[in-house]
Biopython code that builds the backbone (N, CA, C, O; Angstrom):
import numpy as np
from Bio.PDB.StructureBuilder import StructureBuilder

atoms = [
    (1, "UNK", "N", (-25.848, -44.043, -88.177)),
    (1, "UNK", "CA", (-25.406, -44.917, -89.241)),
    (1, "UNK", "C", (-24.448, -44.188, -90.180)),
    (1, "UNK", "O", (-23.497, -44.703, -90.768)),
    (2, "UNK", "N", (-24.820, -42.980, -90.233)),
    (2, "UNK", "CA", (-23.671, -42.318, -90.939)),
    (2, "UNK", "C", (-22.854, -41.882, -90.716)),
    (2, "UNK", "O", (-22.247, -41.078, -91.424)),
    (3, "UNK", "N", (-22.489, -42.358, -89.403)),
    (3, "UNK", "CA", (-21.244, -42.310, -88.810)),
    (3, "UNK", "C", (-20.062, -42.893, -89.243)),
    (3, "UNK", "O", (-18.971, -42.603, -89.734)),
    (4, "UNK", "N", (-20.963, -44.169, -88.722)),
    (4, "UNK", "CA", (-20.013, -45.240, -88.563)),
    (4, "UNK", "C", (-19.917, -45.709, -90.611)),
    (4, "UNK", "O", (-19.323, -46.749, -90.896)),
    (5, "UNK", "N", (-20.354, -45.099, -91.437)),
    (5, "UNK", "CA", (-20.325, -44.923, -92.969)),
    (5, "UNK", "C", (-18.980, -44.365, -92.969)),
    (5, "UNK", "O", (-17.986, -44.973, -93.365)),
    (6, "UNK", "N", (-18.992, -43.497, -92.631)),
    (6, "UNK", "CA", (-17.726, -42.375, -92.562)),
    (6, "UNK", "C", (-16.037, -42.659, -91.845)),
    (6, "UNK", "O", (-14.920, -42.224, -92.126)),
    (7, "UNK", "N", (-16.540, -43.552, -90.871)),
    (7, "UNK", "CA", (-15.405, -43.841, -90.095)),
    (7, "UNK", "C", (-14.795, -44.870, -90.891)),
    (7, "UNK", "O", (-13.598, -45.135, -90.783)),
    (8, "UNK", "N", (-15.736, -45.593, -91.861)),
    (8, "UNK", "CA", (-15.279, -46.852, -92.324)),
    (8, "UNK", "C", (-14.773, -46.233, -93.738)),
    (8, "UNK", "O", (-13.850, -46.841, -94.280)),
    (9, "UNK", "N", (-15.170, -45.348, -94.237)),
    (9, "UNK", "CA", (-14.258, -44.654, -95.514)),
    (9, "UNK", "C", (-13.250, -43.800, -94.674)),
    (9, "UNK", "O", (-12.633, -43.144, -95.513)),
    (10, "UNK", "N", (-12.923, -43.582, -93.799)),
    (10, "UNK", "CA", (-12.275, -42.962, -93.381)),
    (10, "UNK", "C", (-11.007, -44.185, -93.383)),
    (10, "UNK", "O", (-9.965, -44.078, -94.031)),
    (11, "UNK", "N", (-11.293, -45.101, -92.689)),
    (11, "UNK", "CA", (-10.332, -46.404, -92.592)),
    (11, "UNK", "C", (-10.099, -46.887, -94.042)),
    (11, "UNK", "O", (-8.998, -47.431, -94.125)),
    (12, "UNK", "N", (-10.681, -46.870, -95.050)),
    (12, "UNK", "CA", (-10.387, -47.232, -96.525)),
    (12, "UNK", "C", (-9.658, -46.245, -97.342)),
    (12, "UNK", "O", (-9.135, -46.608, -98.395)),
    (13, "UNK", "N", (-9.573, -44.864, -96.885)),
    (13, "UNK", "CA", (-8.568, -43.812, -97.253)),
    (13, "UNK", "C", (-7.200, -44.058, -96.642)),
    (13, "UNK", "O", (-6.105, -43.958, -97.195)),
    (14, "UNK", "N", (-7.509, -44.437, -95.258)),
    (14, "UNK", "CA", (-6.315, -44.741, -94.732)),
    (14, "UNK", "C", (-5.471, -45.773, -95.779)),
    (14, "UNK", "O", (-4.604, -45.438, -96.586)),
    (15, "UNK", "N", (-5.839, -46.729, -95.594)),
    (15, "UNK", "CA", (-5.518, -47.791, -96.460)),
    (15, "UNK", "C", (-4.769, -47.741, -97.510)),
    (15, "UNK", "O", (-3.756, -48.441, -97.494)),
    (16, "UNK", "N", (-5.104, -46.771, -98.901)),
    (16, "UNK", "CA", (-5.089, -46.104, -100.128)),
    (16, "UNK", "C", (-3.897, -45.712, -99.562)),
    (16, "UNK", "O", (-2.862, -46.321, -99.833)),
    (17, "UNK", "N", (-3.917, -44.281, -98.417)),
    (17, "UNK", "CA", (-2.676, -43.834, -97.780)),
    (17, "UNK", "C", (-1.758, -44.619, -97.805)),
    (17, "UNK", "O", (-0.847, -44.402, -98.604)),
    (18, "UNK", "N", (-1.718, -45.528, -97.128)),
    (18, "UNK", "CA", (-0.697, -46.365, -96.527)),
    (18, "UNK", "C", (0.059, -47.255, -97.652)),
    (18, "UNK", "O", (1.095, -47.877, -97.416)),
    (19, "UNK", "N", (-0.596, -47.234, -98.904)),
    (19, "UNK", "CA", (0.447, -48.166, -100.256)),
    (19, "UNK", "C", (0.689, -47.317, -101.225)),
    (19, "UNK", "O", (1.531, -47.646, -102.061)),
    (20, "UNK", "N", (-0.083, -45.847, -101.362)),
    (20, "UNK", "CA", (0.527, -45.138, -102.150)),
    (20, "UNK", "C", (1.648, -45.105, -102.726)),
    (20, "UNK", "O", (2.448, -44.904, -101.812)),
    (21, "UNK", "N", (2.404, -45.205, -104.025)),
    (21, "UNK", "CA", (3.767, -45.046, -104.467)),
    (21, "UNK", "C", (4.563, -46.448, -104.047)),
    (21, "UNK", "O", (5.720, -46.643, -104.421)),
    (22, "UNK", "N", (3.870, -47.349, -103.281)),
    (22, "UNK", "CA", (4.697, -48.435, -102.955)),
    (22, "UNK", "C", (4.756, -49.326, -104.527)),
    (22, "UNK", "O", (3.952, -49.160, -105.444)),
    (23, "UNK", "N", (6.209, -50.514, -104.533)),
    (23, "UNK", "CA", (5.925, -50.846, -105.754)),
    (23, "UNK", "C", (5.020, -52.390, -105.210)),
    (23, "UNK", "O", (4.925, -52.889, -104.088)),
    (24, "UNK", "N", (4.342, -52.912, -106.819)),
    (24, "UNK", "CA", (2.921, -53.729, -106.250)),
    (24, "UNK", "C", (3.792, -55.015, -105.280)),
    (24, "UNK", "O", (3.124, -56.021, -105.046)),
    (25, "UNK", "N", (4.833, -54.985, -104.888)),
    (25, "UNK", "CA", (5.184, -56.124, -104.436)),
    (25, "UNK", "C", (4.948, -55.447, -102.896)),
    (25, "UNK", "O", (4.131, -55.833, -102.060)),
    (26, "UNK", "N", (5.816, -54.428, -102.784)),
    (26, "UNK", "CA", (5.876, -54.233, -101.440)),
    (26, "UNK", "C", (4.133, -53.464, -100.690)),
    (26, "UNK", "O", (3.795, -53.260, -99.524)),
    (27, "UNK", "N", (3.321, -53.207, -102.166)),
    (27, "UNK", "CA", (1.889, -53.148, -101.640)),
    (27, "UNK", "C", (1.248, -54.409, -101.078)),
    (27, "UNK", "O", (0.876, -54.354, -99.906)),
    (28, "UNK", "N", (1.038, -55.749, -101.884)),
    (28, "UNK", "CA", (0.461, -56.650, -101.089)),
    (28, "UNK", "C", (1.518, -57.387, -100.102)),
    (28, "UNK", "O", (1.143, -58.532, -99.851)),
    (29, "UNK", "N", (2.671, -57.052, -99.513)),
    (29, "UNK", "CA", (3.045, -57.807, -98.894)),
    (29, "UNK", "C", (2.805, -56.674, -97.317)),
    (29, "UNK", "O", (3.203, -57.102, -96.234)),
    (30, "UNK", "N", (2.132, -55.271, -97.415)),
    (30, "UNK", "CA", (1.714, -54.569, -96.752)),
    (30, "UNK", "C", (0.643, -54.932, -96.225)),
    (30, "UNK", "O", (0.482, -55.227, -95.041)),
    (31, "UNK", "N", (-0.630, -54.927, -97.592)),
    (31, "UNK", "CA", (-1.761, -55.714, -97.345)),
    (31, "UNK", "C", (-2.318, -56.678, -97.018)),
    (31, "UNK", "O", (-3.486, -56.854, -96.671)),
    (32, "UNK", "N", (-0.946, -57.775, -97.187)),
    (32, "UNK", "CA", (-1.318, -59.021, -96.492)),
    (32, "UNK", "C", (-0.831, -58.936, -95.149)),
    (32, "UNK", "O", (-1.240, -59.806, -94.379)),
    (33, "UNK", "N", (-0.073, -58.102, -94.722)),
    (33, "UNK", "CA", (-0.239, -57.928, -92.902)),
    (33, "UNK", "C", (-1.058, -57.328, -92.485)),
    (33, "UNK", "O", (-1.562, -57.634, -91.404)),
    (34, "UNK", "N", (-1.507, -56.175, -93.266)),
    (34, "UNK", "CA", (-3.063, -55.396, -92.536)),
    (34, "UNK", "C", (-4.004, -56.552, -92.305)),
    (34, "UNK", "O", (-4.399, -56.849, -91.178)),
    (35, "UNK", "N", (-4.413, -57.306, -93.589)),
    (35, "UNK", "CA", (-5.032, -58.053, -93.695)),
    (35, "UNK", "C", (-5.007, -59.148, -92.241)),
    (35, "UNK", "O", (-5.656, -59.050, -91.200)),
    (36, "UNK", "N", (-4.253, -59.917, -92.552)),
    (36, "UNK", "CA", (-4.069, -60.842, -90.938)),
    (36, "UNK", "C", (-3.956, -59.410, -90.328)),
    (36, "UNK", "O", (-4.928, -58.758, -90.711)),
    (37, "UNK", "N", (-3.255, -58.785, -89.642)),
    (37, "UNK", "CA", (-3.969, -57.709, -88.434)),
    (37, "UNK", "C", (-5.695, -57.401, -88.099)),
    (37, "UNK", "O", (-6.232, -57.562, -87.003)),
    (38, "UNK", "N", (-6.321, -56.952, -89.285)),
    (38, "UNK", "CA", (-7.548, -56.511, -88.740)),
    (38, "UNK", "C", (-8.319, -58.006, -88.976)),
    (38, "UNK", "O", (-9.338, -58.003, -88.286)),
    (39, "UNK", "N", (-8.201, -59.030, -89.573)),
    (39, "UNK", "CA", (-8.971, -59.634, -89.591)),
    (39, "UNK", "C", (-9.119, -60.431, -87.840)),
    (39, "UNK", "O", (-10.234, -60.512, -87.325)),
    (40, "UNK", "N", (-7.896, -60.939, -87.125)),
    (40, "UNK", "CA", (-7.387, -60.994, -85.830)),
    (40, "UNK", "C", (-8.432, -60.366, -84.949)),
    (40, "UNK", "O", (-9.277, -60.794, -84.164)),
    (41, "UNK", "N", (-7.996, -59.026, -85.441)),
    (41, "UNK", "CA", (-8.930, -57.791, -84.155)),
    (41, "UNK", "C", (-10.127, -57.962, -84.859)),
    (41, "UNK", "O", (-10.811, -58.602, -84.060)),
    (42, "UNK", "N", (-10.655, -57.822, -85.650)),
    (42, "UNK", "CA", (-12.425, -58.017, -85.619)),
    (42, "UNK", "C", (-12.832, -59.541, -85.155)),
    (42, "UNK", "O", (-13.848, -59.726, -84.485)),
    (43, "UNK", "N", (-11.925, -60.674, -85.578)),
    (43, "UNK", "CA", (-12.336, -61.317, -85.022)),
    (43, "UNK", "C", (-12.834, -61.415, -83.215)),
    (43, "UNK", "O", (-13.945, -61.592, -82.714)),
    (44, "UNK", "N", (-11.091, -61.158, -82.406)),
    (44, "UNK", "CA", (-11.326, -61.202, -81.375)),
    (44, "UNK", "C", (-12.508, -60.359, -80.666)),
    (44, "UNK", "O", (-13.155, -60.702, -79.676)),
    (45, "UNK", "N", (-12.630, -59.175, -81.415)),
    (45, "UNK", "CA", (-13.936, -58.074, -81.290)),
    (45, "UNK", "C", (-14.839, -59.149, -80.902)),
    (45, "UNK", "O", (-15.033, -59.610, -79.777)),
    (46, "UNK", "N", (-15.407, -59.503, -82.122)),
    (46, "UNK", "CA", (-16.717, -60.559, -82.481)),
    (46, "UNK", "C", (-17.097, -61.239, -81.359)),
    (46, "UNK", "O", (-18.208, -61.346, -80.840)),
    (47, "UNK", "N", (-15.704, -61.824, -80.956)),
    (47, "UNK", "CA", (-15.970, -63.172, -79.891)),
    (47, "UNK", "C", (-16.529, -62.521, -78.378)),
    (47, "UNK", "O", (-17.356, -62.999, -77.601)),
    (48, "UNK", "N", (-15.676, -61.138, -78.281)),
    (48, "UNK", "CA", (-15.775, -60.424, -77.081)),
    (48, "UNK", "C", (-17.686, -60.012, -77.389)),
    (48, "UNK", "O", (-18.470, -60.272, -76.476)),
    (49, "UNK", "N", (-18.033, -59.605, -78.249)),
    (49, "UNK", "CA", (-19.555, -59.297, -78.394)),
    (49, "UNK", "C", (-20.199, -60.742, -78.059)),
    (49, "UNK", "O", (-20.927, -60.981, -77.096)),
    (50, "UNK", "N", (-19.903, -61.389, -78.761)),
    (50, "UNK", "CA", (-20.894, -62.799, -78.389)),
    (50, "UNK", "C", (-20.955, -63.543, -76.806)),
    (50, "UNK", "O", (-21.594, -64.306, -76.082)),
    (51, "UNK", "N", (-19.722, -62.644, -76.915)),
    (51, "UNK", "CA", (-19.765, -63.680, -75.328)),
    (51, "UNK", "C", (-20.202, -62.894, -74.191)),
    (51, "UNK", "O", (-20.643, -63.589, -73.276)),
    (52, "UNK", "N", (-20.206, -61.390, -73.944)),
    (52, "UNK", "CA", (-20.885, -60.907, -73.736)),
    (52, "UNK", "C", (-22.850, -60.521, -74.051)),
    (52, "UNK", "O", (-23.597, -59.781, -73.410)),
    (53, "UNK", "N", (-23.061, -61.163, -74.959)),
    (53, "UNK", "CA", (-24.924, -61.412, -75.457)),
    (53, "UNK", "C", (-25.196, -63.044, -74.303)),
    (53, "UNK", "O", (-26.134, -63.426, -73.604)),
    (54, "UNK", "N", (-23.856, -63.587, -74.620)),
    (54, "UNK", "CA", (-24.115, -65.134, -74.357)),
    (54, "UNK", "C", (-24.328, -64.754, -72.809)),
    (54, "UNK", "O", (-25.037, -65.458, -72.090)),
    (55, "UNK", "N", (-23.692, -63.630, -72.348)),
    (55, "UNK", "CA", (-23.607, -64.018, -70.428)),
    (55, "UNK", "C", (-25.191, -63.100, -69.765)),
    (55, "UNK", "O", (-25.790, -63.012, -68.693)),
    (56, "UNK", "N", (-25.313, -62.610, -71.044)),
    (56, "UNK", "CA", (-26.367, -61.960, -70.442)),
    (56, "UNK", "C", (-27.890, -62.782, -70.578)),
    (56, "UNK", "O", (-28.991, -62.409, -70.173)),
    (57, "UNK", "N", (-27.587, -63.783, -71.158)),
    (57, "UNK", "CA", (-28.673, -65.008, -71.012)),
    (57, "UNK", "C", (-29.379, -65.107, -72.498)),
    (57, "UNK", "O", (-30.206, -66.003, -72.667)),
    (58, "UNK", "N", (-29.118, -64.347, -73.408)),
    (58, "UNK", "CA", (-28.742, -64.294, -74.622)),
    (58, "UNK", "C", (-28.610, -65.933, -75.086)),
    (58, "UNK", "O", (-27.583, -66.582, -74.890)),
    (59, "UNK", "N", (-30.374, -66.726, -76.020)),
    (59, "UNK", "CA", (-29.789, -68.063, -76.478)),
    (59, "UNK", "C", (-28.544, -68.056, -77.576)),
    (59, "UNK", "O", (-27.936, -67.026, -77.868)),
    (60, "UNK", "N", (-28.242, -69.439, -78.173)),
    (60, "UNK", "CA", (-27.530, -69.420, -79.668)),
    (60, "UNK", "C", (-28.266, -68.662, -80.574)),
    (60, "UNK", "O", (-27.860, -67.742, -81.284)),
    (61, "UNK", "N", (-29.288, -69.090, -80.493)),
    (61, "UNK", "CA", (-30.364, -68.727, -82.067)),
    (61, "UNK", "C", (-30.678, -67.269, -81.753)),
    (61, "UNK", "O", (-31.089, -66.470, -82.594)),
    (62, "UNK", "N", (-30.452, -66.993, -80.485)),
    (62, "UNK", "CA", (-31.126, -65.414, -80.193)),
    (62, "UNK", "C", (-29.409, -64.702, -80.797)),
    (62, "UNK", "O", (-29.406, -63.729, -81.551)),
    (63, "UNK", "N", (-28.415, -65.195, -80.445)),
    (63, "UNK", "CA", (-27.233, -63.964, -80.723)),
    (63, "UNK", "C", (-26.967, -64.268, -82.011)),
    (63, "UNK", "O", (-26.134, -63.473, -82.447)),
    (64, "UNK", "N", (-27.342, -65.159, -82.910)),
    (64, "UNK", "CA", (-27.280, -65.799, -84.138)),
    (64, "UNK", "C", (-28.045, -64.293, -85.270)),
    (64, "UNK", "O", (-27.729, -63.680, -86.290)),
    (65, "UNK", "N", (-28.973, -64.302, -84.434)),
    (65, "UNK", "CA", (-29.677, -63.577, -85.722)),
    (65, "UNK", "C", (-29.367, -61.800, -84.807)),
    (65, "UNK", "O", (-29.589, -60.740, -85.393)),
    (66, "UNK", "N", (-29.042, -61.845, -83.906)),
    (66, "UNK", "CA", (-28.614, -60.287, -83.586)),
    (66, "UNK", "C", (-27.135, -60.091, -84.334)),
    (66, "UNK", "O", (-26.898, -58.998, -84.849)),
    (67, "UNK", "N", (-26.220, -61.076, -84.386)),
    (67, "UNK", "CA", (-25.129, -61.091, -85.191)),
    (67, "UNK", "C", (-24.799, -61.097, -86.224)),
    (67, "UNK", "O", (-23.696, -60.840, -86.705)),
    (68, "UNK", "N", (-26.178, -61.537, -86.900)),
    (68, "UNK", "CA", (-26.211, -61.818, -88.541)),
    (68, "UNK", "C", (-25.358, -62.834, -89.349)),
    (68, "UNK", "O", (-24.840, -62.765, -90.464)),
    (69, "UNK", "N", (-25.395, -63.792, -88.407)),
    (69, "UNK", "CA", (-24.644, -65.331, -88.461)),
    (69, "UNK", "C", (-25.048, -66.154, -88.726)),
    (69, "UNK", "O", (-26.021, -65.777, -89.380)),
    (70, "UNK", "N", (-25.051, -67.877, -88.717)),
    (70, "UNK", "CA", (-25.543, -68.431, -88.261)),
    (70, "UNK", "C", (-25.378, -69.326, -86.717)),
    (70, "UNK", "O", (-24.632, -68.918, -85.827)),
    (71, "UNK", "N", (-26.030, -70.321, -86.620)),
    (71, "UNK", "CA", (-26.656, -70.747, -85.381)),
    (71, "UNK", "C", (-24.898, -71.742, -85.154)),
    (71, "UNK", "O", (-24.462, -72.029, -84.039)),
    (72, "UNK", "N", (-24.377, -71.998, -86.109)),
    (72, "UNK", "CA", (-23.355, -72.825, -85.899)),
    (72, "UNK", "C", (-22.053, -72.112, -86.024)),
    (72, "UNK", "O", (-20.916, -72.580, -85.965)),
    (73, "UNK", "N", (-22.446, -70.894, -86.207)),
    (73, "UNK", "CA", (-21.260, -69.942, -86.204)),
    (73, "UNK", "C", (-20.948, -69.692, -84.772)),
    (73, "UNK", "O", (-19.829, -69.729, -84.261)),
    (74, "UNK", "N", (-21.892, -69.477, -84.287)),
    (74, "UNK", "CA", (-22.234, -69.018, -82.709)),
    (74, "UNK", "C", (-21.457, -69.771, -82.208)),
    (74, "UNK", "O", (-20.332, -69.354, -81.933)),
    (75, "UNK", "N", (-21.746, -70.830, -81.992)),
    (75, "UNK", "CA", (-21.112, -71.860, -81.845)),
    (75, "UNK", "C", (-19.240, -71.834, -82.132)),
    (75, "UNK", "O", (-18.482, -71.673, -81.176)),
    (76, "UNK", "N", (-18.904, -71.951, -83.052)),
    (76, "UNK", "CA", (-17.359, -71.927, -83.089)),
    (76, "UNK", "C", (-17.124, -70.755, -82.500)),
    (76, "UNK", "O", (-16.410, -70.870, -81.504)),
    (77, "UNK", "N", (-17.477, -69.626, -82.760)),
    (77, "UNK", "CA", (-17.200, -68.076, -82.400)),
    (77, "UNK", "C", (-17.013, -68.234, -80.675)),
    (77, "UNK", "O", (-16.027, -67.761, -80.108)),
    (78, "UNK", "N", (-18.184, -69.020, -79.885)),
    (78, "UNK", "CA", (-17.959, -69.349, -78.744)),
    (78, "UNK", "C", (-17.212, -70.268, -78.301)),
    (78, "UNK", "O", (-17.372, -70.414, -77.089)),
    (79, "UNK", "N", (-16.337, -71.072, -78.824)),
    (79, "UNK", "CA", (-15.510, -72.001, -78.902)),
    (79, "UNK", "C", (-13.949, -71.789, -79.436)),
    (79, "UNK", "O", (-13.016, -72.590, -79.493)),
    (80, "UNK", "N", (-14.023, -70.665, -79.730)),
    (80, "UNK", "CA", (-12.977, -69.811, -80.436)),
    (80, "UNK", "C", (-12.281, -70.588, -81.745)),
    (80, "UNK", "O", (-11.074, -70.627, -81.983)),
    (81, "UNK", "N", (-13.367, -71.202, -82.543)),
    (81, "UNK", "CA", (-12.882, -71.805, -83.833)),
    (81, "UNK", "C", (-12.606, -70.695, -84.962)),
    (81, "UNK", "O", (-13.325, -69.712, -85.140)),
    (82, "UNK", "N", (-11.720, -70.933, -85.525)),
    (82, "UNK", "CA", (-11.818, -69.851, -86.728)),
    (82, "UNK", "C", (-12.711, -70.248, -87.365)),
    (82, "UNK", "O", (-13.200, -71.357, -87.144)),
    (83, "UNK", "N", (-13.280, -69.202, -88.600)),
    (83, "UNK", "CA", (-14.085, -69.553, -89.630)),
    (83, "UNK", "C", (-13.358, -69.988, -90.854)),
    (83, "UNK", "O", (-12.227, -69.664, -91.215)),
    (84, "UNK", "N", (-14.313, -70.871, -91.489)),
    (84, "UNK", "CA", (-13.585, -71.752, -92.510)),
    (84, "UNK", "C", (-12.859, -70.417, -93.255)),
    (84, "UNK", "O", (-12.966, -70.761, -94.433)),
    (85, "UNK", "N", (-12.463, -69.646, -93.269)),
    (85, "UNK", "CA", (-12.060, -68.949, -94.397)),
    (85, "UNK", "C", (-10.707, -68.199, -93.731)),
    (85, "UNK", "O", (-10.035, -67.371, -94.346)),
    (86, "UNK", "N", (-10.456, -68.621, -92.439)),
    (86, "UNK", "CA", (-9.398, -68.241, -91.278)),
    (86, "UNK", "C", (-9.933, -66.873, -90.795)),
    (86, "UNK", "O", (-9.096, -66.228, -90.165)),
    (87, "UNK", "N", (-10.883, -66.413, -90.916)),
    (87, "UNK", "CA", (-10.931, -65.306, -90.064)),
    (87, "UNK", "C", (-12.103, -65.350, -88.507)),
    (87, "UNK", "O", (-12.157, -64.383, -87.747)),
]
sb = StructureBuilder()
sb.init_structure("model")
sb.init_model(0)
sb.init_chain("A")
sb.init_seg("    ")
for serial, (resi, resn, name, xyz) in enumerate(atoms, 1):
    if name == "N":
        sb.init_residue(resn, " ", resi, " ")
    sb.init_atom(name, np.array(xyz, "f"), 0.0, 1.0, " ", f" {name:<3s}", serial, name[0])
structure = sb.get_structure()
């Protein structure tokens, strides 16, 4: 667990890195492409995990609560709906 603690401040330094000295315009117009970028890839991540729980005979309600979702998330996630919030 304290790994993956580390890897994820490691990715939030990056971050910091990456707008340093920028002026605030050309910072969020940085951040709003990281932003759509990783949100994209964790999504597609997500779907690739679920659907892999799902083939292994894995119910809704069973990958629901291994995912820390809910039961109707499962659902779009397996359907490839975005979540109301576009990610």
């Amino acid at each position: 667990m304290a790994d993956r603690q580390e890897e994820v401040q490691r990715v939030l330094d990056a971050i910091d890195d990456a707008t340093k000295g920028e002026t605030p315009e050309a910072r969020a117009r940085r951040l709003t492409e990281l932003l759509k970028s990783v949100s994209e890839k964790v999504r597609k991540e997500r779907r690739v995990a679920v659907l892999e729980m799902k083939a292994r005979g894995m119910t809704y309600r069973e990958i629901a609560a291994a995912a820390g979702v809910s039961f109707g998330r499962v659902r779009q996630i397996i359907d490839d709906k975005p979540d109301d919030d576009g990610q």
